[in-house]
VOBA-1610 file (N, C-alpha, C; in pm, whole numbers, padded with zeros to 5 digits, always signed):
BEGIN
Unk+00234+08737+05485Unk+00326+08627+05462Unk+00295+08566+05326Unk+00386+08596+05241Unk+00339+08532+05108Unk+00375+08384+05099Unk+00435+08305+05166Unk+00408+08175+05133Unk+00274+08134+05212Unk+00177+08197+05307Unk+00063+08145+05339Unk-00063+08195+05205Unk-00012+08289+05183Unk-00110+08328+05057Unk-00093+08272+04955Unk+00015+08193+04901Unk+00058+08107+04806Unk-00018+07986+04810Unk-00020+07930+04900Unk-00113+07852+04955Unk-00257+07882+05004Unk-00332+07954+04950Unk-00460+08001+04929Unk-00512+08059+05089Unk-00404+08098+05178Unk-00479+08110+05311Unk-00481+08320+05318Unk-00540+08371+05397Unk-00514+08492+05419Unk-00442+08519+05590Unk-00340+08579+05551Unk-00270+08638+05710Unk-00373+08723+05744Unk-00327+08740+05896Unk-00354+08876+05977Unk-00261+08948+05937Unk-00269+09034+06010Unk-00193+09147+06040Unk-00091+09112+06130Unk+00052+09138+06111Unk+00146+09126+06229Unk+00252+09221+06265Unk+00335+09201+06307Unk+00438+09317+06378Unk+00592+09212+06372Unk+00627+09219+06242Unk+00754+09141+06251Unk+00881+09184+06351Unk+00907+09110+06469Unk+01061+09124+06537Unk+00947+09155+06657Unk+00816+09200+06665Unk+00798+09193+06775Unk+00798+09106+06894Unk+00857+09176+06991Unk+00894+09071+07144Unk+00781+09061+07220Unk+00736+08954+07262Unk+00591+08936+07388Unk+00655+08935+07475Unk+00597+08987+07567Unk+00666+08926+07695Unk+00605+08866+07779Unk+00528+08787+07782Unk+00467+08625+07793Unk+00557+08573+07906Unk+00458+08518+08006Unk+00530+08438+08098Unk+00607+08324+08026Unk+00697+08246+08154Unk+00733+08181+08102Unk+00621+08007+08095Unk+00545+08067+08164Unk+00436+07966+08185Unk+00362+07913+08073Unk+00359+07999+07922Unk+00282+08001+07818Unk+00430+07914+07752Unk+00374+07899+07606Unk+00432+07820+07547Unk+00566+07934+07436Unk+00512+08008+07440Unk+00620+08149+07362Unk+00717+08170+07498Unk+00621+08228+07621Unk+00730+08282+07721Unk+00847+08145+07741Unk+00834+07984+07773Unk+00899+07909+07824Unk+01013+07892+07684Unk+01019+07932+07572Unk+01068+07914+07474Unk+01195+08031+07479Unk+01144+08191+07522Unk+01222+08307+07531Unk+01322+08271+07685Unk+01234+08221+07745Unk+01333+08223+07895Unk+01499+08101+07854Unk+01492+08056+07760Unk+01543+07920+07745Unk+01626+07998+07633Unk+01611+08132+07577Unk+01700+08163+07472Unk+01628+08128+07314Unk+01527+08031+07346Unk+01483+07988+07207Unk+01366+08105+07092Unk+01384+08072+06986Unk+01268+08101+06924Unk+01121+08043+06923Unk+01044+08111+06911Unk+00885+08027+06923Unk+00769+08124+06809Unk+00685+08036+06795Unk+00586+08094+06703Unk+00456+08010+06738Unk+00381+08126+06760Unk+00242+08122+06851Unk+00144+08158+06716Unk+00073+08027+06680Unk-00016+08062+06531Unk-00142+08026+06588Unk-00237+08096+06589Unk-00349+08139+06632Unk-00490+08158+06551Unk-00556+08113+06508Unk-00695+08083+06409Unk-00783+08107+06454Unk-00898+08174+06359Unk-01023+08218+06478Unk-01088+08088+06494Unk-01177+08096+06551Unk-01277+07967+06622Unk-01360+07967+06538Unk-01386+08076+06511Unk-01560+08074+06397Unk-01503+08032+06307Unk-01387+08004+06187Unk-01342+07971+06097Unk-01368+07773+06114Unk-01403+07706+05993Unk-01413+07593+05994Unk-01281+07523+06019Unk-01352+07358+06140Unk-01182+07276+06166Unk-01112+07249+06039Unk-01158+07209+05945Unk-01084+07207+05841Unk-01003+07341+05817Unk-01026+07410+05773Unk-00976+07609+05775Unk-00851+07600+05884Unk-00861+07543+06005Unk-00822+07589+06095Unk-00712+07477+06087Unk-00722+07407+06064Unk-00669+07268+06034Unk-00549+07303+05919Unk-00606+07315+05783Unk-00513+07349+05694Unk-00420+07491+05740Unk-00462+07561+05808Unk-00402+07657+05777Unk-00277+07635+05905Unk-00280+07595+05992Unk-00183+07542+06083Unk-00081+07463+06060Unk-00151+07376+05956Unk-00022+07257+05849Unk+00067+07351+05737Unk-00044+07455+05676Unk+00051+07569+05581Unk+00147+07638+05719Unk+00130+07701+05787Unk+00248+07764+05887Unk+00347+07713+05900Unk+00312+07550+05945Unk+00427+07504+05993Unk+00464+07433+05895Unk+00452+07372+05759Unk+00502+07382+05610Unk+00627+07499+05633Unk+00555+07631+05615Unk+00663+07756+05575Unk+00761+07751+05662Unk+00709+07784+05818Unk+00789+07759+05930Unk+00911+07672+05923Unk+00905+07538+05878Unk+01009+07419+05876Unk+01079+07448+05752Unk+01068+07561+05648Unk+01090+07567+05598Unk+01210+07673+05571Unk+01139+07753+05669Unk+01276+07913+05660Unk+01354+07864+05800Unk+01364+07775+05853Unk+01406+07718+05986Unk+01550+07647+05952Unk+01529+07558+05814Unk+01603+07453+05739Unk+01654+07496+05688Unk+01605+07627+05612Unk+01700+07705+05519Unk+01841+07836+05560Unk+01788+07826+05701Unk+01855+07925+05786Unk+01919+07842+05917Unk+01907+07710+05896Unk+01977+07615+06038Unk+02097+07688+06072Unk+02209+07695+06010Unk+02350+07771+06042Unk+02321+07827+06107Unk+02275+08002+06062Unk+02222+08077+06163Unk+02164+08068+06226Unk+02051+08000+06281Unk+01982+07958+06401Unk+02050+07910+06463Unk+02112+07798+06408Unk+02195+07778+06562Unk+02295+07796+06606Unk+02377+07928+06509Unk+02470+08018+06597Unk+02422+08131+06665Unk+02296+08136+06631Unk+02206+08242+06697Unk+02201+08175+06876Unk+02158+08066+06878Unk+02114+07998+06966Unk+02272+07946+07041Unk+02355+07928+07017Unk+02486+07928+07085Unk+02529+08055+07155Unk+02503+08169+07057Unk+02538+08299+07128Unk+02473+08362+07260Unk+02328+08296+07196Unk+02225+08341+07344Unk+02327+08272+07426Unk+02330+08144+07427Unk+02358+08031+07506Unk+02475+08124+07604Unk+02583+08146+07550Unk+02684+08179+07589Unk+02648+08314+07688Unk+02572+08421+07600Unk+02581+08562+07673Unk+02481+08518+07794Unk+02393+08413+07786Unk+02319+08445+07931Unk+02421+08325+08066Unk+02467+08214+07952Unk+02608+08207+08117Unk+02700+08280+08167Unk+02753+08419+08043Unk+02846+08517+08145Unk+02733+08563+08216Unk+02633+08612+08163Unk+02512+08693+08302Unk+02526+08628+08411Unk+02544+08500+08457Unk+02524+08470+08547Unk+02633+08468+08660
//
């Protein structure tokens, strides 16, 4: 993710578009059951609270950021779910 590296942090490794399939009991699964998007940011423990600290404020910096810049589509994204899971029913 280059806006976390912009901001002096290093990513993991990830799997963009990948789906969890996470209860809905967790905080990702209760987000998918509902149609929504979610993002589960995760820091090691051995890394200092500060470390762990900044780097959670850079995520959700970027996060609020491609969220705002893409509102339209999100939330015709989020209407469409809306819609296709009331014909399912």
């Amino acid at each position: 993710m280059a806006g976390l590296e912009k901001l002096g942090h290093v990513a993991g490794p990830t799997s963009r578009g990948a789906a969890s399939a996470a209860s809905p009991g967790n905080s990702t699964g209760y987000a998918a059951a509902h149609n929504r998007a979610a993002l589960l940011v995760e820091s090691h423990s051995l890394k200092s609270f500060r470390t762990r600290v900044w780097s959670h404020y850079g995520i959700m910096r970027i996060s609020i950021d491609i969220v705002a810049s893409s509102a339209r589509s999100a939330r015709a994204a989020a209407v469409a779910a809306d819609r296709a899971e009331a014909r399912r029913r």
